[in-house]
DOBATI-835382 format. One line per 2 residues: number of its first residue (from 1); their letters; for each residue x, y, z of C-alpha. Coordinates in nm, 3 decimals. Layout:
N
NUM> a> X:Y:Z ~ ...
//
This chain:
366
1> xx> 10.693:9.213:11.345 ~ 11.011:9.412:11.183
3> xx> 11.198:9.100:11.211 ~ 10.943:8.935:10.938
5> xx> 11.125:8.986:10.613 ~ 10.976:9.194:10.362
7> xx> 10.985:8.968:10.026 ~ 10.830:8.970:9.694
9> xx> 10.751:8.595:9.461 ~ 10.717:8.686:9.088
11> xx> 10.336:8.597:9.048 ~ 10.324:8.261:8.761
13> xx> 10.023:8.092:8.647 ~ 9.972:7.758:8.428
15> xx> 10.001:7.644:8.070 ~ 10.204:7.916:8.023
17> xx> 10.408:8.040:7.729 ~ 10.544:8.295:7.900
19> xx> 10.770:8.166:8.176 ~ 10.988:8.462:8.278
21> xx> 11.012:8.847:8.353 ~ 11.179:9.149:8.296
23> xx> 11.418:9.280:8.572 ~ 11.501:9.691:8.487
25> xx> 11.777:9.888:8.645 ~ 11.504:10.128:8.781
27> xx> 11.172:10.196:8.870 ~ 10.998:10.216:8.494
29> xx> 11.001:10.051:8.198 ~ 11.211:10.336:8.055
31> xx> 11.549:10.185:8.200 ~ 11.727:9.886:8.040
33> xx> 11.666:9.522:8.135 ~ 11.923:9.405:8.372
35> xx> 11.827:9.056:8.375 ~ 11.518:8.809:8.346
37> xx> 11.364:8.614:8.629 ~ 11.125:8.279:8.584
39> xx> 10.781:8.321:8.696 ~ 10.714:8.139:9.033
41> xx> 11.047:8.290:9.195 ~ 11.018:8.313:9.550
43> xx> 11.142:8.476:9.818 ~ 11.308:8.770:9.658
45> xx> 11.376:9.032:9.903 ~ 11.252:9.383:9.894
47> xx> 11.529:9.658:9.934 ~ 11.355:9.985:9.815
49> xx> 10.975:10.111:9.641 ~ 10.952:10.370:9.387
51> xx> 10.666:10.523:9.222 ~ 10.693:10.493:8.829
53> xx> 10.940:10.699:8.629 ~ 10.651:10.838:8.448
55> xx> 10.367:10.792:8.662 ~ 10.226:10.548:8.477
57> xx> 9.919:10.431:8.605 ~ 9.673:10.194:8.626
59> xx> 9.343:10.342:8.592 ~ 9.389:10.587:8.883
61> xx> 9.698:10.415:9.036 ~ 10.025:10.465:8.981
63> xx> 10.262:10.188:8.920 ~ 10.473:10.103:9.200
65> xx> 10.867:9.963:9.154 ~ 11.005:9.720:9.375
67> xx> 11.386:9.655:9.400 ~ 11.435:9.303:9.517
69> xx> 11.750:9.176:9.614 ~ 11.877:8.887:9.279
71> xx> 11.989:8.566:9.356 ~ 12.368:8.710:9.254
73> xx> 12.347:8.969:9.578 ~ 12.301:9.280:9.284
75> xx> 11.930:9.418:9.321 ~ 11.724:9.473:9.045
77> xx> 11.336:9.643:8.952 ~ 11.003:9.461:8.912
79> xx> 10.650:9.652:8.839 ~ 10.358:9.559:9.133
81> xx> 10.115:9.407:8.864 ~ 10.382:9.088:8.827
83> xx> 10.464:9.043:9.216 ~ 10.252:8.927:9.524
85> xx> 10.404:9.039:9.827 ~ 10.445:8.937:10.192
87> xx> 10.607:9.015:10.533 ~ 10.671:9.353:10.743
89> xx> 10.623:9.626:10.441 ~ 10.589:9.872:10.685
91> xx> 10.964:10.080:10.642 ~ 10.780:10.061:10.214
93> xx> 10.424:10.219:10.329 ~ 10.283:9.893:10.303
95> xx> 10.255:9.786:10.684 ~ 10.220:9.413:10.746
97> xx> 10.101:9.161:10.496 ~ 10.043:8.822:10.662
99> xx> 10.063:8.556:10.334 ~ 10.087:8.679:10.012
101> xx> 9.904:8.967:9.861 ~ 9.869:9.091:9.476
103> xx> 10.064:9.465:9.508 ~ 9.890:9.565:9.308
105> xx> 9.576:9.583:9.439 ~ 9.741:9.768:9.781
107> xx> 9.725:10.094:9.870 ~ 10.084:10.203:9.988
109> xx> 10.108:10.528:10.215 ~ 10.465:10.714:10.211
111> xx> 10.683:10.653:10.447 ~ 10.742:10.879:10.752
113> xx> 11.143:10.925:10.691 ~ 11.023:10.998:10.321
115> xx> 10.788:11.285:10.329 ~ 11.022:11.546:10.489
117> xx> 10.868:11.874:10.462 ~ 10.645:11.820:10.162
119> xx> 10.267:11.891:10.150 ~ 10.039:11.670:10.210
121> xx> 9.891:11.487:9.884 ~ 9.556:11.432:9.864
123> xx> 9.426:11.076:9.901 ~ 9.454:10.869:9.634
125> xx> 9.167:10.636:9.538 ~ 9.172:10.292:9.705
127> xx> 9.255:9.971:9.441 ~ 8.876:9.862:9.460
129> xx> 8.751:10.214:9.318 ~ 9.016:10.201:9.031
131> xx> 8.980:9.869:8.934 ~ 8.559:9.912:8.983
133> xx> 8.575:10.167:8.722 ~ 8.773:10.008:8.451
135> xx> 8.563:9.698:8.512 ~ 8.232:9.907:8.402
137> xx> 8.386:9.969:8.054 ~ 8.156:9.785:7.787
139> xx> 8.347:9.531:7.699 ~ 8.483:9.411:8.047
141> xx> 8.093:9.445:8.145 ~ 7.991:9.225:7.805
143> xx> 8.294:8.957:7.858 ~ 8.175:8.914:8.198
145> xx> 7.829:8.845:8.127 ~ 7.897:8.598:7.895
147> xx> 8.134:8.392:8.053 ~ 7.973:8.385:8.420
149> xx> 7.686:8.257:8.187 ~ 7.881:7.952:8.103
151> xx> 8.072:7.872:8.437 ~ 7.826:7.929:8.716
153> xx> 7.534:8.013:8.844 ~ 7.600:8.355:8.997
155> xx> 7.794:8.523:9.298 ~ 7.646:8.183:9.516
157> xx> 7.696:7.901:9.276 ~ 7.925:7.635:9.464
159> xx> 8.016:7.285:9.358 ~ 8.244:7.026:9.474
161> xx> 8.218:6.736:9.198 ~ 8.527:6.863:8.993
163> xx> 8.872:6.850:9.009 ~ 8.847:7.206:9.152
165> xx> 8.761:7.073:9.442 ~ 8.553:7.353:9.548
167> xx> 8.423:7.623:9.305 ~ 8.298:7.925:9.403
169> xx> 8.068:8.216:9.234 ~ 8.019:8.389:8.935
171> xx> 8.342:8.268:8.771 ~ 8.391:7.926:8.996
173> xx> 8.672:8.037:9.115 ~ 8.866:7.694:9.282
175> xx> 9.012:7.556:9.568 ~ 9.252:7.347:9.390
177> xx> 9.403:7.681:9.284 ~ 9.498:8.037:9.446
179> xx> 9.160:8.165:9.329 ~ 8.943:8.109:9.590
181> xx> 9.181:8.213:9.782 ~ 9.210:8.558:9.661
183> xx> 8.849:8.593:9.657 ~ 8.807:8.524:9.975
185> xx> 9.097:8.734:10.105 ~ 8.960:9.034:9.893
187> xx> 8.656:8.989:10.069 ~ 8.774:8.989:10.463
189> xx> 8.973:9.290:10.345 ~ 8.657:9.462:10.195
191> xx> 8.404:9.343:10.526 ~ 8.706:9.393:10.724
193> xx> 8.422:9.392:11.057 ~ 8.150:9.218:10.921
195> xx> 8.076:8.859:11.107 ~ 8.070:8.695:10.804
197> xx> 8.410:8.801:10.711 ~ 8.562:8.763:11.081
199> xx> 8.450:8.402:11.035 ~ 8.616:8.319:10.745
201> xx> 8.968:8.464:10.785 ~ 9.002:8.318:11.137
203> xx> 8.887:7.974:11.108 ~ 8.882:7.884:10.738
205> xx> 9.100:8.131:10.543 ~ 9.479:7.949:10.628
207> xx> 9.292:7.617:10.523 ~ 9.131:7.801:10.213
209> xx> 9.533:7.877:10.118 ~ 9.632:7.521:10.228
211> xx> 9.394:7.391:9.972 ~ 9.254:7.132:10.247
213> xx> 9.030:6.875:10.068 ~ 8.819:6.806:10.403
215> xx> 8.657:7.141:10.355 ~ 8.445:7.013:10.066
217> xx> 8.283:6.855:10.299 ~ 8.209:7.147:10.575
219> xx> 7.835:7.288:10.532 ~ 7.907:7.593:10.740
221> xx> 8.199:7.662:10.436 ~ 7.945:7.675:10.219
223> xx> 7.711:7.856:10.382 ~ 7.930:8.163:10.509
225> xx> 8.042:8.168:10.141 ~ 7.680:8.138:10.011
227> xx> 7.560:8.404:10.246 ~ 7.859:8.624:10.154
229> xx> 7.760:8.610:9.783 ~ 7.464:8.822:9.871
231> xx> 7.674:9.121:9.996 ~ 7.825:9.368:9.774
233> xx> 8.156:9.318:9.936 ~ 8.193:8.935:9.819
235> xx> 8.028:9.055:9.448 ~ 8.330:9.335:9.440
237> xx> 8.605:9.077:9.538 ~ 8.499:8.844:9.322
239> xx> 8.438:9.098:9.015 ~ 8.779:9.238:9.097
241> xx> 9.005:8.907:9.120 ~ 8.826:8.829:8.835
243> xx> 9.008:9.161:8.641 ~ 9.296:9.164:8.804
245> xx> 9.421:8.762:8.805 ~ 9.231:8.710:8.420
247> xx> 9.124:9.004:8.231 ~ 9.411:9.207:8.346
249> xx> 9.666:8.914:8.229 ~ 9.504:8.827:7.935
251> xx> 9.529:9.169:7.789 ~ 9.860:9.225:7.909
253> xx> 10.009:8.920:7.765 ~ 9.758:8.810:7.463
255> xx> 9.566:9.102:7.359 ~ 9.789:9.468:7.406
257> xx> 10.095:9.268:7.163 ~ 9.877:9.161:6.889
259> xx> 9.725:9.493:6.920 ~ 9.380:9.331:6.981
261> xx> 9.099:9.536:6.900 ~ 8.743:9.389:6.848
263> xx> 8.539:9.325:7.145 ~ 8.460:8.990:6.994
265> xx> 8.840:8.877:7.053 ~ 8.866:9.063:7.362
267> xx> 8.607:8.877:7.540 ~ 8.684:8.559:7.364
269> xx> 9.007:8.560:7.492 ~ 8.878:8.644:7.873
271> xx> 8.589:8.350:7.847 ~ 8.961:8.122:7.709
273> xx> 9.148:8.256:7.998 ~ 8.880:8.170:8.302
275> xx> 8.831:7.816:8.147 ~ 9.179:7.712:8.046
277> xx> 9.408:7.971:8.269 ~ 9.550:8.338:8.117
279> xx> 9.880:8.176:8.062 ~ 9.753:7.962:7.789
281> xx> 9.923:7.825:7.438 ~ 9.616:7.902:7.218
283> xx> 9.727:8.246:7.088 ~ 10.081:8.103:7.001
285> xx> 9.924:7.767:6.847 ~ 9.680:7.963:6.608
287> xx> 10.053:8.251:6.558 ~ 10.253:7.891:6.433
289> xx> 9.986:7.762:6.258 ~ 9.982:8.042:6.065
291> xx> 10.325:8.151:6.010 ~ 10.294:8.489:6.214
293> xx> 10.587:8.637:6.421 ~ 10.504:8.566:6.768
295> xx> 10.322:8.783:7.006 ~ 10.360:9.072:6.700
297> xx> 10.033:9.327:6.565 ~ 9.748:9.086:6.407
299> xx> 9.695:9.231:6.100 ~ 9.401:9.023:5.976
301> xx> 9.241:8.998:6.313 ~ 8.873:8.817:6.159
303> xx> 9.086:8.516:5.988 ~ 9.314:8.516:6.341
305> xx> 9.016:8.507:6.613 ~ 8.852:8.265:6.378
307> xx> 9.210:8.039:6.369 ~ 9.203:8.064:6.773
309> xx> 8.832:7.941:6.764 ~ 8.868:7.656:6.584
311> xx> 9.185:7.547:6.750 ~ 8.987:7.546:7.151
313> xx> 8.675:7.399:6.934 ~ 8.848:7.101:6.897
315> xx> 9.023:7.096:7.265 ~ 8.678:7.124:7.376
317> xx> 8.524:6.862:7.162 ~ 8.792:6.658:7.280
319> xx> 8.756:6.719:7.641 ~ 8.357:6.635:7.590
321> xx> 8.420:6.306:7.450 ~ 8.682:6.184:7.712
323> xx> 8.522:6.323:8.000 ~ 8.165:6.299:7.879
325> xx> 8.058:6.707:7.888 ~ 7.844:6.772:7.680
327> xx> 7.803:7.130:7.775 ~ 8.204:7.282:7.681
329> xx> 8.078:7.183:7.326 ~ 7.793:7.466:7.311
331> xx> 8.100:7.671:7.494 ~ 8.328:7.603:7.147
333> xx> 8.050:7.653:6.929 ~ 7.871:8.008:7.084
335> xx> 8.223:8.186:7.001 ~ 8.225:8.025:6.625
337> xx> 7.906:8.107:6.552 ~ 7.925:8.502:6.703
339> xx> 8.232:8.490:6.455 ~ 8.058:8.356:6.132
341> xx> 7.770:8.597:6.242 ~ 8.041:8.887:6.187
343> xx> 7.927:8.993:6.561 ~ 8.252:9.173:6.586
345> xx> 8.120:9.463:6.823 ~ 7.891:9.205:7.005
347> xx> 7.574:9.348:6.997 ~ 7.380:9.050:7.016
349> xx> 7.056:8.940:6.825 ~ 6.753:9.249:6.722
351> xx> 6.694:9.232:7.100 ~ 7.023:9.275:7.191
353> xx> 7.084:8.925:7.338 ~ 7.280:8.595:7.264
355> xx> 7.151:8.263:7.390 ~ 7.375:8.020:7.589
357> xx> 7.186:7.724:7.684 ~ 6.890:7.821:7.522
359> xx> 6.901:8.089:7.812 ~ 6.847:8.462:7.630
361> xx> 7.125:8.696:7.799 ~ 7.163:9.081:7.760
363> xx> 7.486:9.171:7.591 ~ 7.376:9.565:7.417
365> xx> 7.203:9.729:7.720 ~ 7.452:9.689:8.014
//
């Protein structure tokens, strides 16, 4: 296995305005950017891991650094939360990763040749208990429950009549993209010996990440995966790909520069982010429309989450009268109206609920 290269690919996503990356001269965003790098970028290879400069962290995990090797034979820095990795990690702490895996969601152990004489650290919290507790904060818990209102319906839902091909659960995560495939890898490494689990990675997981077609067609796929939803394991993975490929991006790239502050927006921009991809243009349309500086602080954030509202209103008007869905219409209007409402803290109605097709859900007492 130490003859499998240990590589990192600069993680990308779709309708992107964002399209490249920092590259530092060290392991924290306290050193100077060497270069840039475009999302997508494969193949890089890994040459050292470091710890953050500052120990910055992500809820209780500290950033890791990779140094990759640049295409110009000089080797540069890249934080774990914009890299999947793959290949023999084990010289890193990582061991071996067999096809790609978010780094930032693994739990790296120091090397031997690295830990000399020093004490022994006590054990650091896995990724799932990290992200599990940032994903109970109000707002994550709120955004959630809104928008697994409109996609699915639950951990079990599964459909095969879009261009998705396949989606899956709470947040229908697809087939035709990485998603599924993430969930489901999240899941085998969660129910690492459950039957279930041992099922799915050895007969259906490579064609999960091949997005084969045929397997729209396989009852037993959609019965593991049904059965699965039942188990906290599959509800975890699917909560924390959920955070960590679309609430984690969307704040990182749409909310934290605008300095974003209403839970209103917040979740707004998670329920725009599941439906049209994190990497969207809507944030920089409603910025030109109105003359802002891009990706600077909002400083009328009402009259901006109102200008981003209106501009998907009419997307998804449009998409309902080419494609004949009704239903993304009721998905414009809910956000407009929460907004005209002045719901900015979302609290719901007296009860504490909003309705989404004509369905009363709980928003105050999660």
């Amino acid at each position: 296995m130490n003859n499998i290269p240990f590589t990192a690919s600069i993680r990308s996503g779709v309708n992107s305005d964002i399209d490249t990356i920092n590259v530092r001269k060290g392991p924290g965003t306290d050193f100077a950017v060497l270069t840039e790098l475009p999302t997508g970028t494969d193949n890089l290879v890994v040459k050292n891991v470091s710890p953050d400069s500052k120990n910055s962290r992500f809820g209780n995990k500290v950033y890791q650094w990779f140094e990759i090797v640049l295409p110009d034979g000089s080797t540069g820095w890249i934080r774990d939360d914009l890299i999947d990795v793959s290949g023999d990690g084990t010289p890193f702490g990582y061991g071996v990763i067999m096809g790609k895996a978010f780094a930032l969601e693994l739990s790296r152990a120091e090397p031997d040749q690295q830990r000399s004489n020093r004490p022994t650290p006590l054990p650091a919290p896995s990724p799932s208990t990290a992200i599990t507790s940032l994903i109970q904060d109000r707002v994550v818990k709120v955004a959630f429950t809104i928008t697994s209102a409109f996609e699915g319906s639950g951990y079990a839902s599964y459909q095969t009549y879009d261009r998705g091909l396949i989606s899956y659960g709470r947040f229908q995560f697809t087939l035709a993209s990485s998603s599924l495939a993430s969930v489901i890898e999240r899941y085998i490494q969660l129910a690492a010996d459950d039957r279930i689990a041992n099922t799915l990675e050895r007969i259906y997981l490579q064609r999960v990440k091949e997005r084969d077609p045929s397997l729209r067609e396989d009852r037993r796929f959609k019965m593991l995966l049904q059965h699965a939803a039942t188990t906290p394991e599959m509800q975890a993975a699917q909560d924390e790909v959920a955070f960590t490929k679309y609430w984690q991006v969307v704040e990182e790239l749409s909310l934290v520069p605008r300095s974003i502050q209403f839970p209103l927006t917040k979740a707004m921009a998670f329920d725009i982010g599941i439906q049209h991809g994190p990497r969207h243009d809507l944030f920089a349309t409603a910025e030109r429309q109105m003359g802002l500086t891009p990706r600077s602080r909002v400083t009328n954030e009402r009259e901006f989450a109102k200008r981003v509202a209106q501009i998907r209103r009419q997307i998804l008007y449009r998409i309902a009268e080419q494609q004949g869905l009704g239903g993304v219409r009721h998905r414009a209007d809910f956000w407009i109206s929460l907004i005209q409402n002045g719901d900015w803290e979302l609290m719901g109605d007296n009860d504490g609920n909003v309705e989404i097709f004509g369905r009363k859900v709980q928003i105050r007492n999660l």
